[in-house]
N, C-alpha and C positions, 0 to 999 in steps of 0.2 A: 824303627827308623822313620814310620811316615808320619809317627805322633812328632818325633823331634824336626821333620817339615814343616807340619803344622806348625809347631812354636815360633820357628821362626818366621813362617810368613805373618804369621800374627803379631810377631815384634815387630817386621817390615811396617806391617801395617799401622801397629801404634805410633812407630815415630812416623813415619808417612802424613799422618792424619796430624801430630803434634807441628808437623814445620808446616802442612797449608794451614793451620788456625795462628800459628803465631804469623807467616806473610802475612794473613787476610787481619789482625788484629794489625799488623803493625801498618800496612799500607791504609787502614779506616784514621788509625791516630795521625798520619802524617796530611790524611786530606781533610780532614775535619778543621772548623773553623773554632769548633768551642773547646775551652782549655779544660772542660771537667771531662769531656768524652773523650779527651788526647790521654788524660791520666789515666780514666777506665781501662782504654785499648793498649795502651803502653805497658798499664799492667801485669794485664794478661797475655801480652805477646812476649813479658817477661818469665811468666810463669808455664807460661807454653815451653819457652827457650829451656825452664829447667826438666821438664819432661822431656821434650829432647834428649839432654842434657844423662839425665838418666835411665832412660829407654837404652840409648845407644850403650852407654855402662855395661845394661843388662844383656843387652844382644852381643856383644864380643867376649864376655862372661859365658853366656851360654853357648857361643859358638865354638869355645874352647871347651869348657866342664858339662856342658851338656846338664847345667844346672842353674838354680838361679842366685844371687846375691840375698844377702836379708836385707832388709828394707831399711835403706837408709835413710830415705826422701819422707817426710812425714810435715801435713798438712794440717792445723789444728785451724779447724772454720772458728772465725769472731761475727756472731751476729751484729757486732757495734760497727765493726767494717763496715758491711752491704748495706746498715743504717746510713752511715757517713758517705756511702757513695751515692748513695739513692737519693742523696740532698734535694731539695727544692731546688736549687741552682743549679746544677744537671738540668731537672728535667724541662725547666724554663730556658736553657738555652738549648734544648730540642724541640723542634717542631716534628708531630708525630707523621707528617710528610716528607718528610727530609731524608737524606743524604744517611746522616747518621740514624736515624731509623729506621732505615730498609737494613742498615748495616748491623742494626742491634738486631731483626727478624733475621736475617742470614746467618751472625754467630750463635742463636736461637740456636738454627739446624746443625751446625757444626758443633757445637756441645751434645746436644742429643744423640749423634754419630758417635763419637768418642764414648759417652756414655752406655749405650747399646753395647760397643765393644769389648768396653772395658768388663761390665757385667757381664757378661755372656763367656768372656773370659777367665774371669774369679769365678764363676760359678762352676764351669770346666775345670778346672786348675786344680791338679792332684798334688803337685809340689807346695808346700804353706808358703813358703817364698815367696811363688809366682801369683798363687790367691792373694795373698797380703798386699802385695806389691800392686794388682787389675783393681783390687777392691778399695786400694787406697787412691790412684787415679779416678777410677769411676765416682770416687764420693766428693774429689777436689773439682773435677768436671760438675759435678752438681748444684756446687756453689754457684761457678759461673752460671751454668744455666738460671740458677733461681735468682740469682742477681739482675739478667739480662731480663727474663719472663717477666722481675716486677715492674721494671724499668717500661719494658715493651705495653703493658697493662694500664700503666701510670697514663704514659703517654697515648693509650686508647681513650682511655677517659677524658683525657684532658680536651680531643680532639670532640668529643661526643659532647661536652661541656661545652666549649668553642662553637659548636654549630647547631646547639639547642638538641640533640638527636636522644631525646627521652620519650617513651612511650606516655610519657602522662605529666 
């Protein structure tokens, strides 16, 4: 019985952690002024909603069979996406000072969180279900991260370019 505690406060915790990244995605897109960073955060405060969406599935599933669903939710990463978001026009209408760049360094950490979780989860996880299901999250979490990280990088540079800060 305390392993099936554990599970669930660990599904608490994934949707827990899925509805403050889609609030904080969606509340970034609503106060932003640039319309490529309202579509980035809109997103993913879309794609957050579907983790919700199936977390909770899983958690009333489990709360009943005390087991999990097979994995219904399935994410195929397109490198030409993260291309096309990562456009030039993004990252010119960010200022690496700004509003939406402390926001892009905060869903940083909030990916990493989830992330964390979610492995640490699949890696535990004796049911294939429940692995499948932590290790399919953890790797769609990954995207975002690697999305936001180039995004946050681009924009280090650009400021370092902007104010001459080259060692040579």
């Amino acid at each position: 019985m305390e392993n099936s505690k554990s599970t669930i406060d660990i599904l608490k915790t994934a949707i827990l952690l899925e509805r403050n990244g889609k609030a904080f995605y969606t509340q970034v897109a609503r106060q932003t002024e640039s319309k490529s960073v309202k579509q980035i955060f809109e997103t993913m405060a879309e794609e957050e909603n579907a983790h919700i969406e199936f977390l909770s599935k899983q958690f009333k599933h489990y709360e009943t069979n005390h087991d999990f669903l097979q994995n219904e939710l399935h994410k195929d990463v397109n490198e030409t996406d993260v291309e096309r978001i990562l456009s030039e026009k993004v990252k010119n209408e960010i200022s690496a000072a700004s509003f939406e760049a402390a926001a892009i360094s905060a869903a940083i950490d909030f990916e990493n969180k989830a992330i964390e979780v979610y492995t640490e989860r699949a890696n535990a996880a004796t049911d294939p279900n429940e692995k499948e299901m932590y290790q399919m999250l953890a790797d769609w979490e990954k995207t975002h991260h690697r999305l936001l990280h180039r995004l946050s990088e681009d924009l280090k540079e650009q400021i370092w370019n902007d104010n001459q800060f080259w060692p040579f």
